[in-house]
C-alpha positions in Angstrom: -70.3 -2.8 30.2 -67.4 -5.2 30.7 -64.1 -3.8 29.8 -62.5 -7.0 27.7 -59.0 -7.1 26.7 -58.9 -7.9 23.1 -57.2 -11.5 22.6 -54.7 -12.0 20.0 -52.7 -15.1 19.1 -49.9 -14.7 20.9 -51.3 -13.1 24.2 -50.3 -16.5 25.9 -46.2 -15.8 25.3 -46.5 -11.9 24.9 -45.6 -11.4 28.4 -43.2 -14.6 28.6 -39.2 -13.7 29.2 -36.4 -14.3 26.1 -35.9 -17.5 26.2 -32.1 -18.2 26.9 -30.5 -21.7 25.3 -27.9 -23.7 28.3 -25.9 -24.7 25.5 -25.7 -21.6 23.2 -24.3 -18.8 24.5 -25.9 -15.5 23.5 -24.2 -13.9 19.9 -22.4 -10.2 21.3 -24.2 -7.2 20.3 -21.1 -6.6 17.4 -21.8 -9.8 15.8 -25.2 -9.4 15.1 -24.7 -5.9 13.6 -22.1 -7.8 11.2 -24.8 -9.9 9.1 -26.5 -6.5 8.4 -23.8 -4.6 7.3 -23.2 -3.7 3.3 -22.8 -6.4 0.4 -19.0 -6.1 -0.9 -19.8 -6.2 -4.4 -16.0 -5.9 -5.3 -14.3 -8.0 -3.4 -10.7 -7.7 -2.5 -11.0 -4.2 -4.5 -9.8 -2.7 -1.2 -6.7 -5.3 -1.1 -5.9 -4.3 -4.8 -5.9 -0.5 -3.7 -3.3 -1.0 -0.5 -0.9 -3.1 -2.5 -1.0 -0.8 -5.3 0.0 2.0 -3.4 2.1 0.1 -1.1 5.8 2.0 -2.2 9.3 -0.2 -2.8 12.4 0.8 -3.5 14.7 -0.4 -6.2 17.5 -1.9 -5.8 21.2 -0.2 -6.0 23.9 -1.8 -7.6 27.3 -1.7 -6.2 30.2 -0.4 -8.0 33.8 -2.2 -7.9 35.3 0.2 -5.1 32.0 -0.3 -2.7 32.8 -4.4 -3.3 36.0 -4.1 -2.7 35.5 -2.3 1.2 32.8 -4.8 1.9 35.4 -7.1 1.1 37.8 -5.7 3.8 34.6 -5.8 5.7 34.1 -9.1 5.4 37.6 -9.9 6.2 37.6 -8.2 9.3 34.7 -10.1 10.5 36.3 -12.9 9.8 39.6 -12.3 11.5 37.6 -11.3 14.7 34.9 -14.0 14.7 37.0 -15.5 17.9 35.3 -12.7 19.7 31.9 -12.5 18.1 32.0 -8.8 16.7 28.5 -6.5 16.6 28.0 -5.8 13.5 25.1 -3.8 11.3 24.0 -5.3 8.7 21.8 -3.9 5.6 20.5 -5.7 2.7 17.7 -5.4 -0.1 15.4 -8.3 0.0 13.4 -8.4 -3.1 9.2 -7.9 -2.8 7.2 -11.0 -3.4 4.5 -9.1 -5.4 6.4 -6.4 -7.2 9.2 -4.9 -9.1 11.2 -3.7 -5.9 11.9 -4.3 -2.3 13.3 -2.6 0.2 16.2 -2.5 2.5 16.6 -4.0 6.0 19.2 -2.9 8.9 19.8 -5.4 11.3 22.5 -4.9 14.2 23.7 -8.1 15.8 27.3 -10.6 17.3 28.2 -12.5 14.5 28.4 -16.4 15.7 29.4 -17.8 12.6 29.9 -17.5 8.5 29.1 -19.8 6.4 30.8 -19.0 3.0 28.5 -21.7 1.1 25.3 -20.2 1.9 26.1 -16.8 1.9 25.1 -16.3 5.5 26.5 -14.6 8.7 
């Protein structure tokens, strides 16, 4: 008796190696696990969560004696802005998204003031 292989339909490219495009080049290993990962039913449910619980702080408002010392402040700065003092500088900038905002501390030489717009 003759020992035949069966023959199947695609014994001709069974054996064949993955064919490799010149143009194309091969998708990483990470970026083919990506189009089998889970359906987001909820999207940007995650995002709502974050900014939720993202904190801010509310803002504190100044009584007449701390205006009147950032006002010798200020006048200080000015009188020395020949030299260009180092200051630090803190400020509540109002959130985007929220009630809130927080406060920033910046330390830097004061170039110039410009009494229109507020701004060292």
């Amino acid at each position: 008796m003759e020992n035949k292989k069966p023959t199947g339909k695609y014994d001709d490219i069974i054996d064949l190696p993955h064919p490799t495009s010149r143009r194309h080049p091969r998708m990483p290993m990470k970026n083919r696990a990506a189009q089998f990962s889970p359906f987001a039913a909820l999207t940007g449910y995650d995002d709502a969560i974050t900014e939720t619980a993202r904190l801010t702080e509310g803002r504190i408002e100044q009584d007449e004696n701390e205006k009147e010392l950032m006002d010798r402040r200020m006048a200080e700065i000015r009188a020395k802005l020949g030299t260009r003092p180092t200051v630090v500088l803190t400020w509540f900038r109002p959130d985007e998204r929220k009630s809130g905002g927080a406060y920033i501390t910046l330390d830097g030489r004061v170039k110039a003031i410009d009494e229109y717009a507020g701004c060292l």
